[in-house]
PDB file as gemmi writes it, atoms N, CA and C in Angstrom:
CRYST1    1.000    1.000    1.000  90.00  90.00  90.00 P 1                      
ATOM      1  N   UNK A   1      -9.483   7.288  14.494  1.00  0.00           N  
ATOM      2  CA  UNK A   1     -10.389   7.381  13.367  1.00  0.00           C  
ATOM      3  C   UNK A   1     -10.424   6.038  12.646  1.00  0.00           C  
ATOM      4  N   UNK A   2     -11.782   5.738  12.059  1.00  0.00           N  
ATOM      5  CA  UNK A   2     -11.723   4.352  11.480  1.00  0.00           C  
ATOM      6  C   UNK A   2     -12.576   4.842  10.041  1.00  0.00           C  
ATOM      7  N   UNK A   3     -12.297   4.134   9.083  1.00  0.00           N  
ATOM      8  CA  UNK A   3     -13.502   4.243   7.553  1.00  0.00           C  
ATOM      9  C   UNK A   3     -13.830   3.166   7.457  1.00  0.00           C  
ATOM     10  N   UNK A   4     -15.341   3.290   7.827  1.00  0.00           N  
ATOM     11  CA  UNK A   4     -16.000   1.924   7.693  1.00  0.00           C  
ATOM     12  C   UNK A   4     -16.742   1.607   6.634  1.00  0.00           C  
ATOM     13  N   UNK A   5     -16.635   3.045   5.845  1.00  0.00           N  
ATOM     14  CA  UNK A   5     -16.579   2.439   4.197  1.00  0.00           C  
ATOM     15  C   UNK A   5     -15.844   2.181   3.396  1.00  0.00           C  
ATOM     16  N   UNK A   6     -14.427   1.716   3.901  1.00  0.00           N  
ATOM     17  CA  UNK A   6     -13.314   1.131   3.147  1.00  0.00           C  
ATOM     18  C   UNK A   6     -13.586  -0.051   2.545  1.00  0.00           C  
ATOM     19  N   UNK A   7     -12.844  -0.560   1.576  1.00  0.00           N  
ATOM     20  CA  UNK A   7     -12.899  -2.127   1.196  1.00  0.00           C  
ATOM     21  C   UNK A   7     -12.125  -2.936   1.784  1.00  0.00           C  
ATOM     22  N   UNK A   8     -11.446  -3.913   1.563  1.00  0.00           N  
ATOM     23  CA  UNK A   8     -10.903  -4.997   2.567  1.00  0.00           C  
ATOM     24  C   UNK A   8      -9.568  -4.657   1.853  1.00  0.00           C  
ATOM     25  N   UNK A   9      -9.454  -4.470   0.258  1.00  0.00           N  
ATOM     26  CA  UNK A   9      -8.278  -4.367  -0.434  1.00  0.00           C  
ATOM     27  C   UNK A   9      -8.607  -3.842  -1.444  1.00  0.00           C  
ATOM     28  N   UNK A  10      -7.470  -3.110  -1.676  1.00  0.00           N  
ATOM     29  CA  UNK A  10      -7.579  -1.864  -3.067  1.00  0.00           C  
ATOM     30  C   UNK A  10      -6.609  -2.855  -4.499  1.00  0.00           C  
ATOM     31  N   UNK A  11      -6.650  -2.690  -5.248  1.00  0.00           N  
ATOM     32  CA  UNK A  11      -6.140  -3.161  -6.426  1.00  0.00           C  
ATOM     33  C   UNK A  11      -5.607  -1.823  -7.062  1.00  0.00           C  
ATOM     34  N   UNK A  12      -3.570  -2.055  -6.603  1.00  0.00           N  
ATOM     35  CA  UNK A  12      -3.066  -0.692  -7.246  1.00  0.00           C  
ATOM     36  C   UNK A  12      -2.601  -1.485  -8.784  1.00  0.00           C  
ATOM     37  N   UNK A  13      -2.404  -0.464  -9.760  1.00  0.00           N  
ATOM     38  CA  UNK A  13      -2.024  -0.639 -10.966  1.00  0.00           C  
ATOM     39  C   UNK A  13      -0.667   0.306 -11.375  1.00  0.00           C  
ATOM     40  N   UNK A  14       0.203  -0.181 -11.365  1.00  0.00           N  
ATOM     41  CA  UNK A  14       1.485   0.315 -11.891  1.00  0.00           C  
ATOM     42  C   UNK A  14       2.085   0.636 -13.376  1.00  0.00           C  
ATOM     43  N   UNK A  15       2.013   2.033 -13.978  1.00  0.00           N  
ATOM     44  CA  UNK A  15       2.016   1.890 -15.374  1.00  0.00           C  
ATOM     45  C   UNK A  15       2.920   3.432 -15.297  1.00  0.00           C  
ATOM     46  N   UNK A  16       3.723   3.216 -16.705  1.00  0.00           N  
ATOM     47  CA  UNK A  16       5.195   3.727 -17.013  1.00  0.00           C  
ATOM     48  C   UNK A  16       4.399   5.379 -17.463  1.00  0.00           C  
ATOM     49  N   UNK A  17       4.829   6.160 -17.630  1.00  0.00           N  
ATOM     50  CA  UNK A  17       4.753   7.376 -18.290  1.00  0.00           C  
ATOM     51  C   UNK A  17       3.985   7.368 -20.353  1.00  0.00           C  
ATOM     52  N   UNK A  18       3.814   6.032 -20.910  1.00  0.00           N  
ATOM     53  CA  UNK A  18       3.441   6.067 -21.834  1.00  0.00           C  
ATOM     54  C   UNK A  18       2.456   5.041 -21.759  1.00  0.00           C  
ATOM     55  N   UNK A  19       1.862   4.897 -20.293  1.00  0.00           N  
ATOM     56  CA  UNK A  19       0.415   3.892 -20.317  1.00  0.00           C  
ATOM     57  C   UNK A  19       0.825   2.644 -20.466  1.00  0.00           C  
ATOM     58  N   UNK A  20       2.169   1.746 -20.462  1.00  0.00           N  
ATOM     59  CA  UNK A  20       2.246   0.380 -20.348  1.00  0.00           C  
ATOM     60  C   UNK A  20       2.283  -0.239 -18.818  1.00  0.00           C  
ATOM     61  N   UNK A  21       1.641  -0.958 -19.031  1.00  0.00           N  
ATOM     62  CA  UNK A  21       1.560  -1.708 -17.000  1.00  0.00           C  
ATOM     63  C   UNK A  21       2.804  -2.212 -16.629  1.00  0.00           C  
ATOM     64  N   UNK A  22       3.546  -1.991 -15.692  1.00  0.00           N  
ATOM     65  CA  UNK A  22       4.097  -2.811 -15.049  1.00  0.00           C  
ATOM     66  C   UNK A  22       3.868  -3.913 -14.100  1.00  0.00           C  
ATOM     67  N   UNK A  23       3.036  -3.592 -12.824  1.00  0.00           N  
ATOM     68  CA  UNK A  23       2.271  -4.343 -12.354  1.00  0.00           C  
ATOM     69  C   UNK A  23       1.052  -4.310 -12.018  1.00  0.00           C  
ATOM     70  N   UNK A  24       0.205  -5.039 -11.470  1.00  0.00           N  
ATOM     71  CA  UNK A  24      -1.111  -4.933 -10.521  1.00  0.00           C  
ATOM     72  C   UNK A  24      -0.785  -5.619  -9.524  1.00  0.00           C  
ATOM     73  N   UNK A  25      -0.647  -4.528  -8.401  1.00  0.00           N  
ATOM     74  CA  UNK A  25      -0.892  -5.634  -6.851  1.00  0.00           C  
ATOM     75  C   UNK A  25      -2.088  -5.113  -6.289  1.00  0.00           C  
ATOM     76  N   UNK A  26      -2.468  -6.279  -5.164  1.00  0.00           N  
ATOM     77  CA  UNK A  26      -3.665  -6.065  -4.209  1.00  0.00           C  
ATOM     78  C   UNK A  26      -3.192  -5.402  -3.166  1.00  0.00           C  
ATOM     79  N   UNK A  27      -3.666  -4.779  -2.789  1.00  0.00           N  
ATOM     80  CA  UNK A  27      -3.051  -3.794  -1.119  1.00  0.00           C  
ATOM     81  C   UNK A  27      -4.433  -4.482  -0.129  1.00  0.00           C  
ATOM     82  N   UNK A  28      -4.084  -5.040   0.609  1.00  0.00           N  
ATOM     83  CA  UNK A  28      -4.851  -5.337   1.774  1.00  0.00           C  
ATOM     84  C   UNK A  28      -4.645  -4.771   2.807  1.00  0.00           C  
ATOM     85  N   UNK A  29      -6.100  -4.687   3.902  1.00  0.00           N  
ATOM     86  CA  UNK A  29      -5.827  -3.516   5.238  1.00  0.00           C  
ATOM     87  C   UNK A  29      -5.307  -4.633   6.092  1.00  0.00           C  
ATOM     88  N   UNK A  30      -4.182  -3.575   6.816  1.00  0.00           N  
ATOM     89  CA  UNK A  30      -3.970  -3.686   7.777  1.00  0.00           C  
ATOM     90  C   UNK A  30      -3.798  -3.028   9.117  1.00  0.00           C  
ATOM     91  N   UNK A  31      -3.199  -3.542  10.281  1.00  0.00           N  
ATOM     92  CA  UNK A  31      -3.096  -2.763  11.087  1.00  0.00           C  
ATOM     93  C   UNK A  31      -1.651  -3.141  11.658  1.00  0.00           C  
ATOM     94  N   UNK A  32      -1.290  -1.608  11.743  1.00  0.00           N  
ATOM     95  CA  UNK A  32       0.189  -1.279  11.613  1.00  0.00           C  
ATOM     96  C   UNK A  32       0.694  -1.373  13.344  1.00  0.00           C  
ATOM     97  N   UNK A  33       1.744  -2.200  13.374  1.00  0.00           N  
ATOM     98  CA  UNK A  33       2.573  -2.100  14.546  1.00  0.00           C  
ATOM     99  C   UNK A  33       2.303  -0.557  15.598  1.00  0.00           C  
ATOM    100  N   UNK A  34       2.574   0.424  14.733  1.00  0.00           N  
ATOM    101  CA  UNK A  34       2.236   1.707  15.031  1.00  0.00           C  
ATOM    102  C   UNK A  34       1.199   2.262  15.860  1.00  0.00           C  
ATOM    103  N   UNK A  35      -0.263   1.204  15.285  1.00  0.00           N  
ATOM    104  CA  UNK A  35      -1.467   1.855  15.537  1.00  0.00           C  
ATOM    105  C   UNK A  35      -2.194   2.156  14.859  1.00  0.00           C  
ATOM    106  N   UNK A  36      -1.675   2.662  13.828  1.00  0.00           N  
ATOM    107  CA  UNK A  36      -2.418   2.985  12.753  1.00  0.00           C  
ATOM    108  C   UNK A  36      -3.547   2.239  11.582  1.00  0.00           C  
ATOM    109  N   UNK A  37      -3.727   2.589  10.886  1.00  0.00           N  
ATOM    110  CA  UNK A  37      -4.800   1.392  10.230  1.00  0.00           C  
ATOM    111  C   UNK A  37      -4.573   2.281   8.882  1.00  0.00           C  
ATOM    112  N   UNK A  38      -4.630   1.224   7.861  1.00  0.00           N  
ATOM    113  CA  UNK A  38      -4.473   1.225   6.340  1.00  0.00           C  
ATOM    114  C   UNK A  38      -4.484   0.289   5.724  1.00  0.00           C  
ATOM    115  N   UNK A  39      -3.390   0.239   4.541  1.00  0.00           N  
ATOM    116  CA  UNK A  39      -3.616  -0.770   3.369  1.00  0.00           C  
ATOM    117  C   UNK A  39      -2.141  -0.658   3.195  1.00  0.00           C  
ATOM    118  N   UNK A  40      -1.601  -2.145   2.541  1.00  0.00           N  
ATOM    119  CA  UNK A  40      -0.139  -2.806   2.171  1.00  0.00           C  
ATOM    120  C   UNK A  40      -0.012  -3.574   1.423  1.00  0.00           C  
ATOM    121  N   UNK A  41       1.277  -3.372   0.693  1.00  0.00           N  
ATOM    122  CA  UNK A  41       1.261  -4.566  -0.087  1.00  0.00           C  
ATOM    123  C   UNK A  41       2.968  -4.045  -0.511  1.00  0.00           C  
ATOM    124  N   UNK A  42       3.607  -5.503  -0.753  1.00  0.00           N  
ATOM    125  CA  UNK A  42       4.529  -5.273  -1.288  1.00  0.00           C  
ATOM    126  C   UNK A  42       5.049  -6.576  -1.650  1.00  0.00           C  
ATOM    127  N   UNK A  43       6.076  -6.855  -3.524  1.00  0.00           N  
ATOM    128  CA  UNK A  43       6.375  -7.596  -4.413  1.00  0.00           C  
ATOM    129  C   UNK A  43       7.280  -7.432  -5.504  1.00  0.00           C  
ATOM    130  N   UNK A  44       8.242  -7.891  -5.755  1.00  0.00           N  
ATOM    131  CA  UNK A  44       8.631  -7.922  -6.892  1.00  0.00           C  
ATOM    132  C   UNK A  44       8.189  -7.497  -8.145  1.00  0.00           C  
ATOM    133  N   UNK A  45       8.901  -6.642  -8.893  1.00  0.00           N  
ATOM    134  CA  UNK A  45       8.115  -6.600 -10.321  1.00  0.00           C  
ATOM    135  C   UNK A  45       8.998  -6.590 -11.487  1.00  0.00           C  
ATOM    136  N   UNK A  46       9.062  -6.990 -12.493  1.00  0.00           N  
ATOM    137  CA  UNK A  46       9.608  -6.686 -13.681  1.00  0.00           C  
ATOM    138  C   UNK A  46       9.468  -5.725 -14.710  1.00  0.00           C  
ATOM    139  N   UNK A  47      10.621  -4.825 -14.982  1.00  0.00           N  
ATOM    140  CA  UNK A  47      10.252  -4.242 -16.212  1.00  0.00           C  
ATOM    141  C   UNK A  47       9.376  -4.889 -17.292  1.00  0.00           C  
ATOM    142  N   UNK A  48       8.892  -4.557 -18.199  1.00  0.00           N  
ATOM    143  CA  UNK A  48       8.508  -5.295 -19.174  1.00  0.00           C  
ATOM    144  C   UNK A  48       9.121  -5.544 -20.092  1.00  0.00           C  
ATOM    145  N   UNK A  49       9.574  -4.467 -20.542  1.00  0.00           N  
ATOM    146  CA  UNK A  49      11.028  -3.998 -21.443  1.00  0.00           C  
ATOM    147  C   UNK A  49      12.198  -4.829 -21.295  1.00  0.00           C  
ATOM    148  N   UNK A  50      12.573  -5.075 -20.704  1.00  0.00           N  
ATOM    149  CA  UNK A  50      13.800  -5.985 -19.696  1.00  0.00           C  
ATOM    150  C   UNK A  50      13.211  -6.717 -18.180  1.00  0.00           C  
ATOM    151  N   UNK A  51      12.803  -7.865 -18.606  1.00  0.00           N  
ATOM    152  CA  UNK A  51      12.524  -9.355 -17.428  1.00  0.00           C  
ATOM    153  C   UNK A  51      13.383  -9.220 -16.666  1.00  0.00           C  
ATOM    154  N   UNK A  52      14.560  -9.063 -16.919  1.00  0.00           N  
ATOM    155  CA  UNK A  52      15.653  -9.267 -16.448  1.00  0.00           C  
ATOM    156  C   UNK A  52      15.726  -8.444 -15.259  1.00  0.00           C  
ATOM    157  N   UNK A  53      15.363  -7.275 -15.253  1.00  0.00           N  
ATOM    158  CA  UNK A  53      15.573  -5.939 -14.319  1.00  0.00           C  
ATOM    159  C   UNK A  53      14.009  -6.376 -13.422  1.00  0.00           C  
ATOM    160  N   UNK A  54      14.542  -6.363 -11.923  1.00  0.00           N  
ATOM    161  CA  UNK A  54      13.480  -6.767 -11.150  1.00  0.00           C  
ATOM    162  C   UNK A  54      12.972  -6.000  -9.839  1.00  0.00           C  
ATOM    163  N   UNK A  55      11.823  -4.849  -9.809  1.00  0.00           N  
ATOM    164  CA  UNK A  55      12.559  -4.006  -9.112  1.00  0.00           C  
ATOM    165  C   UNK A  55      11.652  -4.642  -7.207  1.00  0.00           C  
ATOM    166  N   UNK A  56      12.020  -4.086  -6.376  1.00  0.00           N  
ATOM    167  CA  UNK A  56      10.939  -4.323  -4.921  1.00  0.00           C  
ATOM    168  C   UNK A  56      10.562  -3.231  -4.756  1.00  0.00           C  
ATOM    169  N   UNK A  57       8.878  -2.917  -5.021  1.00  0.00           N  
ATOM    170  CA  UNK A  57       7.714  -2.326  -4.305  1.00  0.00           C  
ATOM    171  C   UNK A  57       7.462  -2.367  -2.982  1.00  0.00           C  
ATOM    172  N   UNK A  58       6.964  -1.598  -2.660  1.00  0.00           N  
ATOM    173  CA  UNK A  58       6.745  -1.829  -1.121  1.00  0.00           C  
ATOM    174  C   UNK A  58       5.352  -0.569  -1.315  1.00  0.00           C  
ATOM    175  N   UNK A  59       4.029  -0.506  -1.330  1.00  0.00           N  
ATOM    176  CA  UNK A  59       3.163   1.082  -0.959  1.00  0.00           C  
ATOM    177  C   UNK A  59       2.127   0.447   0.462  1.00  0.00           C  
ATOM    178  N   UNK A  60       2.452   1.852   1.389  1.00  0.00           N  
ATOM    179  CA  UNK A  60       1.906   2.029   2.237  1.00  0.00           C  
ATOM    180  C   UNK A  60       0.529   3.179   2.278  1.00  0.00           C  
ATOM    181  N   UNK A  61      -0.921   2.695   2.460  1.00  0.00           N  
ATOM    182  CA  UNK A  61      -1.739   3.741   2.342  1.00  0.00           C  
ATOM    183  C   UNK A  61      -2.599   3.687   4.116  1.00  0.00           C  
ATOM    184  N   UNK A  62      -1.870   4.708   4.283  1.00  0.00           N  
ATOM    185  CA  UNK A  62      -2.250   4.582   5.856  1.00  0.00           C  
ATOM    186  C   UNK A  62      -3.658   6.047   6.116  1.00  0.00           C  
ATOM    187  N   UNK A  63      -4.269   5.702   6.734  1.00  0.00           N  
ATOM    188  CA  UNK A  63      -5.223   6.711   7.241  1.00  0.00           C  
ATOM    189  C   UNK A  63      -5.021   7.703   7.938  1.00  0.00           C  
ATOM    190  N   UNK A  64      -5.031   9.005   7.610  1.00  0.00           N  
ATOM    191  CA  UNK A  64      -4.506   9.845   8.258  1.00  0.00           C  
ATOM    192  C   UNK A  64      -5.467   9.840   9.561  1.00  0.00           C  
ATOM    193  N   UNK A  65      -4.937  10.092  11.130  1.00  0.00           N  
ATOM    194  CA  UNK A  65      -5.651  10.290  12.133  1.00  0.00           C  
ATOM    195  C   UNK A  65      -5.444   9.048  12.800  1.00  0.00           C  
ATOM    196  N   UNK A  66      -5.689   7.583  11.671  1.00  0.00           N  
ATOM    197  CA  UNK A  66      -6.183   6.822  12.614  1.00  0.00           C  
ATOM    198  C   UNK A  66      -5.378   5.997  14.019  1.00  0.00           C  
ATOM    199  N   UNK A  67      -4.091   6.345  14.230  1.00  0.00           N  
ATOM    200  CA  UNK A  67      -3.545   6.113  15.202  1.00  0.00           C  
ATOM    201  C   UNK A  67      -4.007   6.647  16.333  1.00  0.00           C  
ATOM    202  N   UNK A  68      -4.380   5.922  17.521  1.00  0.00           N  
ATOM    203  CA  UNK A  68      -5.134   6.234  18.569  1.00  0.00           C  
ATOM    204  C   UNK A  68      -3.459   7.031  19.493  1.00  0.00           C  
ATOM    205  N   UNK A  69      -4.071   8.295  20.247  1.00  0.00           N  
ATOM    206  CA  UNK A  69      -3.094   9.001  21.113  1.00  0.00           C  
ATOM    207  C   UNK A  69      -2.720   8.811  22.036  1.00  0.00           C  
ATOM    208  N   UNK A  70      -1.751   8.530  22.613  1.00  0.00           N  
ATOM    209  CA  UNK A  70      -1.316   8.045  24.036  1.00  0.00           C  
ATOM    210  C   UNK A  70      -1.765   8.794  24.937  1.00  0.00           C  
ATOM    211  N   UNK A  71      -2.701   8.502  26.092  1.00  0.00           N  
ATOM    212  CA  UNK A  71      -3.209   9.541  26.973  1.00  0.00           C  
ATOM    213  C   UNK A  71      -2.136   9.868  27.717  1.00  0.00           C  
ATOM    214  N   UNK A  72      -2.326  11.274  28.374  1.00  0.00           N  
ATOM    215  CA  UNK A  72      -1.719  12.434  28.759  1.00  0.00           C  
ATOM    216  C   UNK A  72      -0.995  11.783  29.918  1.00  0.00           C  
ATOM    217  N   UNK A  73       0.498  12.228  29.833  1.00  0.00           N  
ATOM    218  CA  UNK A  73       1.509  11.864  30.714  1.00  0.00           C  
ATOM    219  C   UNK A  73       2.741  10.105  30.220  1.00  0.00           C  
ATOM    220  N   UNK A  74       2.073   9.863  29.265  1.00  0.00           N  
ATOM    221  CA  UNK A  74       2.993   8.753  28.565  1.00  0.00           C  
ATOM    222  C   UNK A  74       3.605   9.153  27.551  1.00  0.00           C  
TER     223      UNK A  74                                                      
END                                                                             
């Protein structure tokens, strides 16, 4: 399966339980070792509250389906 009305990259926004941002990253598509096809991104971020505290993101938005199936007998 492919969406060929996807965008090239999504712009996620990261924000705490009382609406303050933590980050904005870009997720760009890719295509996964796997097969699969989606969007990635992953970065460092800081509390806001405490600079100091730095945490690693990593989000994977993969397409459900789109990994092609190994034909029959592999």
């Amino acid at each position: 399966m492919t969406d060929d009305k996807a965008p090239t990259s999504l712009q996620v926004v990261i924000l705490d339980n009382n609406g303050k941002e933590w980050a904005r990253l870009f997720a760009n598509q890719k295509d996964f070792k796997t097969g699969s096809k989606g969007f990635f991104t992953s970065d460092k971020i800081k509390n806001p509250e405490n600079p100091v505290a730095r945490y690693q993101c990593s989000l994977t938005f993969t397409l459900i389906g789109s990994k092609d199936k190994a034909p029959e007998g592999e």
